[in-house]
C-alpha positions as CSV (number, residue, x, y, z in Angstrom):
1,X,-20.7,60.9,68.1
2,X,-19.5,63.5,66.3
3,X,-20.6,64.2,62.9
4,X,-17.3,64.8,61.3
5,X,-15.5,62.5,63.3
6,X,-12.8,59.9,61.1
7,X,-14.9,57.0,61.8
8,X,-17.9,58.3,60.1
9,X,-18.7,58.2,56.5
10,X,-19.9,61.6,56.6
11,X,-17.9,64.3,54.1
12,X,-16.0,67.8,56.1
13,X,-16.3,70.8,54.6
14,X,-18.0,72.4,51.7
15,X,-20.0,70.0,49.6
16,X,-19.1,70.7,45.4
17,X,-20.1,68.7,42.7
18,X,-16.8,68.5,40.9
19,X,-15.1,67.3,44.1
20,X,-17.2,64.9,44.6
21,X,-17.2,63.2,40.9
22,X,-13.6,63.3,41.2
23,X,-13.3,61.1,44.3
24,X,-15.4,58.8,43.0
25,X,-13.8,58.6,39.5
26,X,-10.4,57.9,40.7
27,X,-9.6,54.4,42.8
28,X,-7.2,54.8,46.1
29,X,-3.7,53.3,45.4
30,X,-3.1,49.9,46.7
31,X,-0.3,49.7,49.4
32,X,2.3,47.2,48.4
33,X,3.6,45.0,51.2
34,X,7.6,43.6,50.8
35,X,8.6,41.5,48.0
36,X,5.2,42.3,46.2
37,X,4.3,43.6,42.7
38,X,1.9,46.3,42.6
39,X,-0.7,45.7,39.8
40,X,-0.6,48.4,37.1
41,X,-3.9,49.6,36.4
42,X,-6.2,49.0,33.8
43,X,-5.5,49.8,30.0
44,X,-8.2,51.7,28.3
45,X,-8.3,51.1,24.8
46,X,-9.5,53.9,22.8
47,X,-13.0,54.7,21.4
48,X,-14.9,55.8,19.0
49,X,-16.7,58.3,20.7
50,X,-15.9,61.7,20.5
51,X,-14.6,63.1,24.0
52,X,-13.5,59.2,25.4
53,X,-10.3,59.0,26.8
54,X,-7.4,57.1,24.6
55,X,-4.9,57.8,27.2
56,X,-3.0,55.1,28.7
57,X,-3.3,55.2,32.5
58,X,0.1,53.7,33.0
59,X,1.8,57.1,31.3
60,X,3.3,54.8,28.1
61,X,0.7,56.6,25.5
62,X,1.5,59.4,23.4
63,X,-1.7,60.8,23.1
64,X,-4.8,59.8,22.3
65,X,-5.6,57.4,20.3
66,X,-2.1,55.0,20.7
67,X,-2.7,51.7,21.8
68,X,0.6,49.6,23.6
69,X,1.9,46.5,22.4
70,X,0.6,44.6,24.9
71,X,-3.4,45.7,24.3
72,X,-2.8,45.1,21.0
73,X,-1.8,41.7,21.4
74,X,-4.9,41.0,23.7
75,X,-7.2,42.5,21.0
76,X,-5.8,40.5,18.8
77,X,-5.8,36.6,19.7
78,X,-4.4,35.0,16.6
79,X,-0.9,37.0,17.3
80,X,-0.1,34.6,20.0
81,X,2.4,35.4,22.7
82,X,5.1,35.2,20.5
83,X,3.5,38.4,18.9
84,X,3.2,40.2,22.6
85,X,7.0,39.1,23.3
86,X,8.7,40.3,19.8
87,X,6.6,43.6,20.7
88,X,7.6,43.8,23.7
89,X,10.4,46.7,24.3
90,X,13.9,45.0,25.2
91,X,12.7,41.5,24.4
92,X,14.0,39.5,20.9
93,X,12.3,37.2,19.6
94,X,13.3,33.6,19.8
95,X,15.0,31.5,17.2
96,X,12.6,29.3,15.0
97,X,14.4,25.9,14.4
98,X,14.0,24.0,10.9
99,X,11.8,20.8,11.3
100,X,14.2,18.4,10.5
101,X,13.7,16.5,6.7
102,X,12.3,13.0,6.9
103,X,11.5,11.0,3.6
104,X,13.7,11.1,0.7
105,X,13.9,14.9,1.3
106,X,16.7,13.3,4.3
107,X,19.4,11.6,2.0
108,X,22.1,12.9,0.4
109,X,21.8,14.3,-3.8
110,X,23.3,11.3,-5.1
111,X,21.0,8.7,-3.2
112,X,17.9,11.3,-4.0
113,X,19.2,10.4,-7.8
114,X,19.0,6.8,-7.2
115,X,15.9,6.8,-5.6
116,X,14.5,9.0,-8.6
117,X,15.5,6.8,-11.0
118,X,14.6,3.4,-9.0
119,X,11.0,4.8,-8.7
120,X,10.8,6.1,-12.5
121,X,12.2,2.4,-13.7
122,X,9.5,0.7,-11.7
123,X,7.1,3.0,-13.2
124,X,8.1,2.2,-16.7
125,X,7.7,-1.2,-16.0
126,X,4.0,-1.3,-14.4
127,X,3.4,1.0,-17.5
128,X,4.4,-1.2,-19.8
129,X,2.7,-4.2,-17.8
130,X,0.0,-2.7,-17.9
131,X,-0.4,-1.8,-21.7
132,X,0.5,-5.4,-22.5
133,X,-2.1,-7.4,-20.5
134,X,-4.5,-4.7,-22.0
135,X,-3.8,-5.4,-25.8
136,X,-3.8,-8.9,-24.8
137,X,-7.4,-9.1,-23.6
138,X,-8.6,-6.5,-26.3
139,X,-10.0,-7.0,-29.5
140,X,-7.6,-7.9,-32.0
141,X,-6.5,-4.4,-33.7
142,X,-3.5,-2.4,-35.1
143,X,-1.4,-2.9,-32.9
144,X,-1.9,-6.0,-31.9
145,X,-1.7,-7.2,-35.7
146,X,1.8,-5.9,-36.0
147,X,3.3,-6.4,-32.3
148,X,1.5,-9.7,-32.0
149,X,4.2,-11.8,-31.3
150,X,5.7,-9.9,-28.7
151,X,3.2,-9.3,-26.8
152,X,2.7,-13.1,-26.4
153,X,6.0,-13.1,-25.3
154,X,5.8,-11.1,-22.6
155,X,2.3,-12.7,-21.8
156,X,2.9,-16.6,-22.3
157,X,2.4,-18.6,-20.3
158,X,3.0,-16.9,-16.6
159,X,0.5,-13.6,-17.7
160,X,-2.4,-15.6,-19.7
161,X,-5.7,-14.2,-19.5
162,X,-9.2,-15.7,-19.7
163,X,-12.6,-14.8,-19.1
164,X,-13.4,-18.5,-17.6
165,X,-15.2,-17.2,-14.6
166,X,-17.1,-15.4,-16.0
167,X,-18.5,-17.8,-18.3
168,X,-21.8,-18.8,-18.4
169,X,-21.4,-22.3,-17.9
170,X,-17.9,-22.3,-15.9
171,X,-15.9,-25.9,-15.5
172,X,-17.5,-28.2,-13.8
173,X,-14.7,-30.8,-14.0
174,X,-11.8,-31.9,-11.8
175,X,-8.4,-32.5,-14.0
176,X,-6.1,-34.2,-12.5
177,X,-2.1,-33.8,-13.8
178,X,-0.2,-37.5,-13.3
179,X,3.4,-38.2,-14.5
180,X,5.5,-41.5,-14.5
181,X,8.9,-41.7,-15.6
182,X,11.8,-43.9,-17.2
183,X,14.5,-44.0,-14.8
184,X,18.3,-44.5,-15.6
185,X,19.6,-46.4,-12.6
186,X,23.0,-46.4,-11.1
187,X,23.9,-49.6,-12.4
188,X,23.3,-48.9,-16.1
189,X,19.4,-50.4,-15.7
190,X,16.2,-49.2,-16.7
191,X,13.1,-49.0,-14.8
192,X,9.6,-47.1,-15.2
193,X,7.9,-45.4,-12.3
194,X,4.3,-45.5,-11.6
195,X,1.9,-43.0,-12.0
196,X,2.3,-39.8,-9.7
197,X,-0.8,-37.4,-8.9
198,X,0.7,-34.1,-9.4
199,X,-2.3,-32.1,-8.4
200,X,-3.1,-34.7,-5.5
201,X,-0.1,-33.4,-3.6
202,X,-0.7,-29.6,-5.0
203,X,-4.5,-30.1,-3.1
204,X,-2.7,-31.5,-0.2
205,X,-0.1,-28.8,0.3
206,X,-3.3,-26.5,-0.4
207,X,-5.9,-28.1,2.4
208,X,-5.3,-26.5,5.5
209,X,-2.9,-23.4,4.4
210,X,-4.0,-19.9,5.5
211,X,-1.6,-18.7,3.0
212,X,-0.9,-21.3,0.1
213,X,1.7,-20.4,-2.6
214,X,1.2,-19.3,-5.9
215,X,2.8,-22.2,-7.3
216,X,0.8,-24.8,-5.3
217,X,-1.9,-22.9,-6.6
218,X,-1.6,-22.1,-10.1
219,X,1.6,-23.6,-11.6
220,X,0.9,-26.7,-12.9
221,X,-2.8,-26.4,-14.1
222,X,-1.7,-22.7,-15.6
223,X,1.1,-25.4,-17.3
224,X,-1.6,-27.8,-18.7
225,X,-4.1,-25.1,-19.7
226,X,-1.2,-23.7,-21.9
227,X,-0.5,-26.9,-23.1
228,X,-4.5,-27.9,-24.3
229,X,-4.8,-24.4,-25.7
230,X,-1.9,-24.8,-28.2
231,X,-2.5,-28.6,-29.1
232,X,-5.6,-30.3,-31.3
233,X,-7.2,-33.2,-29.8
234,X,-4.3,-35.7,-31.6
235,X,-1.7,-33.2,-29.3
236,X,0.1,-32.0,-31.9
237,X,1.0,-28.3,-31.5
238,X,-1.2,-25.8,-33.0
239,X,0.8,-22.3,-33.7
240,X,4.3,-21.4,-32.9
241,X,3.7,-21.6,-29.2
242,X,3.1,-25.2,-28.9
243,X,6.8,-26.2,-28.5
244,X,7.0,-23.5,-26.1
245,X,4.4,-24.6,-24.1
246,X,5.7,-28.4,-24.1
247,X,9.1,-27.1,-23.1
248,X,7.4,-25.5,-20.3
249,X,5.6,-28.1,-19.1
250,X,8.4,-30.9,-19.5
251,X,10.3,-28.4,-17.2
252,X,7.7,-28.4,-14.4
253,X,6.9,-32.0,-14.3
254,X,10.9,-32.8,-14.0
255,X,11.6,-30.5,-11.3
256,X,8.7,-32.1,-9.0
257,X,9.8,-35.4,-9.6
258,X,13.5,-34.7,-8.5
259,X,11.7,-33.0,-5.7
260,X,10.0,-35.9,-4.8
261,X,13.0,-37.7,-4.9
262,X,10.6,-40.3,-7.1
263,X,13.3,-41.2,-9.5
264,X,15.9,-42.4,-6.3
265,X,19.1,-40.9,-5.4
266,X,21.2,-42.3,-8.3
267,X,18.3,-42.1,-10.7
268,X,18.3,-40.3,-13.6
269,X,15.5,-39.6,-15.6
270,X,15.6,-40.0,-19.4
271,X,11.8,-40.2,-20.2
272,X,8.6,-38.9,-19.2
273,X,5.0,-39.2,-20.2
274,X,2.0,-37.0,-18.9
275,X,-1.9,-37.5,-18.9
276,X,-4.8,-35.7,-17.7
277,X,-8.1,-37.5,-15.7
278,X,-10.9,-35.7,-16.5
279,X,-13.6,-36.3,-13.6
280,X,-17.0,-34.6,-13.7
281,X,-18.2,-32.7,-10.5
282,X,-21.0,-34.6,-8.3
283,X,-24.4,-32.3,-9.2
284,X,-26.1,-30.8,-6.4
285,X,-28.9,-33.5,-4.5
286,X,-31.7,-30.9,-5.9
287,X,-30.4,-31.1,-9.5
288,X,-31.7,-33.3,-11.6
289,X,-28.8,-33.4,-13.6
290,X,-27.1,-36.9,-14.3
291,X,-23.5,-36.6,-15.3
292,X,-21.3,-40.0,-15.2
293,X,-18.2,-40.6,-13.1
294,X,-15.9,-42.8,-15.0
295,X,-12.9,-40.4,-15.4
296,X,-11.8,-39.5,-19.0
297,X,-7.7,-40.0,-19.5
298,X,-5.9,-38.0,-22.0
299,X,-2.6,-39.8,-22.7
300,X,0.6,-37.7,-24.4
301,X,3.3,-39.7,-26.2
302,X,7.1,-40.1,-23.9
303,X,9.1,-37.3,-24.4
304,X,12.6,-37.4,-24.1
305,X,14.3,-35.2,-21.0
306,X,17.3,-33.4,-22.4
307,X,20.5,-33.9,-20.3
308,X,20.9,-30.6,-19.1
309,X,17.5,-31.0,-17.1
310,X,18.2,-33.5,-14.9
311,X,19.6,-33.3,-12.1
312,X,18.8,-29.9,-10.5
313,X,19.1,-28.4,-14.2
314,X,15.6,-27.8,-15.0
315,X,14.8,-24.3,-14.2
C-alpha cells in the first residue's frame, strides 16, 4: 500500500512542528444533518494566568477577559435560571405575582379595626383576670386593703381560690348536699317533699362521662363551700358576704328542683331547707386508722323562696 495513500494515517508532505500543534489544537467541525442543531462549542472562561486565552470561541467576547451571560450564570449557581433568562439578550424577565394576603392582612380596613379592637378588649380582660385572682391569693397588702371589696366581687363565689390540695392533711370526707321543699299545690294545699340527694344525682351524671360539665362538677359543692366559709357553726352569716352566698345557694337549689320536676307540674315552691351529711372516707386495709361511719347532718333553718324565683325565675 501506498504510504501516502487516504486510507492511511500517515502525514503528506513536509513534517513542521507548528503544523502539527495546530491540527491537533483545533477539533474538526461536526456536520449537521436536517432539522439538527449544531452544538456551539465550548466556553472558556478566563484565567488568571498570564498568556491563557479569555476569548470566547463562539465570537460574542470583546476581548479578553469578558465573560457572557450565560457563563456567568453557570459560575454562579445561586442566580438561578431566572438570572440566565433576564441576562439573556432579547429575553424580559417574567412578571412576579404578589402572594395573595391570608390572615387578617385579607379583610377590609374597617373589619381589620374591629378585629384590632376585639383582640385588645379580650386582652384587657385576661389582664385584668389575671391581676384579680393574683391579689386574691396574695398576701393581704396595699392594695388589697383599699380595693378589698371589689376584688371579692369579681372573685366571689364562681373565681374562689384555695390551697386545699395542697394541704397536708386534705379532706377525707364525703358531703353530701340534700334539699326538701314546701310545696304550694294547685288546689291552694300544702305539702313537704322528702329529702333529695343533690350530689347523688351530680355523682350519677358524673360516673361514666368522658367529658362531665363544669356544673355537675363543681356548682353545687363550690355553692356550699361558699356557704360554710361565710357562716359560724350556729349558720349565721359571718361578714358582708354571707347574704350573698345564701342568695346564691337558695338560687341553685331552686333551679334543680324545678329541673327535677320534684315540686309537680302545678307546684310551687314557697319554702326550702338544706343540710349537709358529713361521711368519713373508709381508711385504707393497711391503715390502722379507725374513723366511725355514722354520718354527721348539718341542718339550716327554712328559708323563704321569693316569688320571682319560682317558676323558671331563678337564674
Amino acid at each position: 500500500m501506498d504510504a501516502y495513500d487516504g486510507g492511511s494515517g500517515a502525514r503528506r508532505g513536509r513534517d513542521t512542528s507548528g503544523e502539527a500543534e495546530t491540527e491537533a489544537q483545533t477539533p474538526p467541525e461536526a456536520e449537521a444533518l436536517p432539522g439538527d442543531v449544531v452544538p456551539r462549542p465550548r466556553t472558556e472562561l478566563p484565567s488568571s494566568e498570564p498568556g491563557s486565552r479569555a476569548d470566547v470561541a463562539d465570537g460574542s467576547g470583546s476581548g479578553p477577559g469578558v465573560v457572557p451571560a450565560a457563563a456567568a450564570s453557570a459560575a454562579d449557581p445561586a442566580a438561578g435560571p431566572s438570572a440566565a433568562l433576564a441576562s439573556a439578550p432579547g429575553l424580559a424577565a417574567e412578571p412576579q405575582h404578589p402572594e395573595p394576603r391570608t390572615g387578617v392582612a385579607a379583610l377590609s380596613p374597617r373589619y381589620q379595626i374591629g378585629a384590632a379592637l376585639a383582640l385588645a378588649v379580650v386582652a384587657v380582660a385576661v389582664c385584668v383576670h389575671v391581676g384579680m385572682v393574683f391579689l386574691h391569693v396574695a398576701p393581704q397588702n396595699t392594695v388589697t386593703k383599699a380595693h378589698g371589696r371589689a376584688i371579692d366581687e369579681w372573685i366571689y363565689p364562681e373565681f374562689e381560690q384555695n390551697w386545699k390540695l395542697f394541704a397536708p392533711n386534705p379532706l377525707q370526707q364525703n358531703i353530701a348536699v340534700q334539699v326538701r321543699a314546701q310545696v304550694r299545690t294547685a288546689d291552694g294545699g300544702s305539702r313537704t317533699t322528702g329529702w333529695y340527694d343533690l350530689s347523688a344525682q351530680d355523682g350519677r351524671a358524673i360516673d361514666g362521662n368522658l367529658l362531665p360539665s363544669h356544673t355537675q362538677q363543681n356548682e353545687l359543692r363550690r355553692a356550699w363551700d361558699f356557704f360554710t366559709g361565710t357562716h359560724n357553726n350556729e349558720n349565721r352569716p359571718v361578714g358582708l358576704r354571707g347574704a350573698l352566698s345564701e342568695t346564691y345557694l337558695r338560687h341553685i337549689v331552686v333551679r334543680r328542683l324545678e329541673q327535677g320536676n320534684a315540686v309537680g307540674e302545678d307546684g310551687v315552691v314557697e319554702r326550702i331547707q338544706i343540710r349537709s351529711q358529713t361521711t368519713n372516707v373508709t381508711p385504707p386495709k393497711w391503715s390502722t386508722e379507725k374513723v366511725s361511719m355514722i354520718p354527721v347532718y348539718r341542718e339550716l333553718s327554712w328559708w323563704s323562696v321569693p316569688a320571682g324565683e319560682t317558676e323558671g325565675g331563678a337564674r
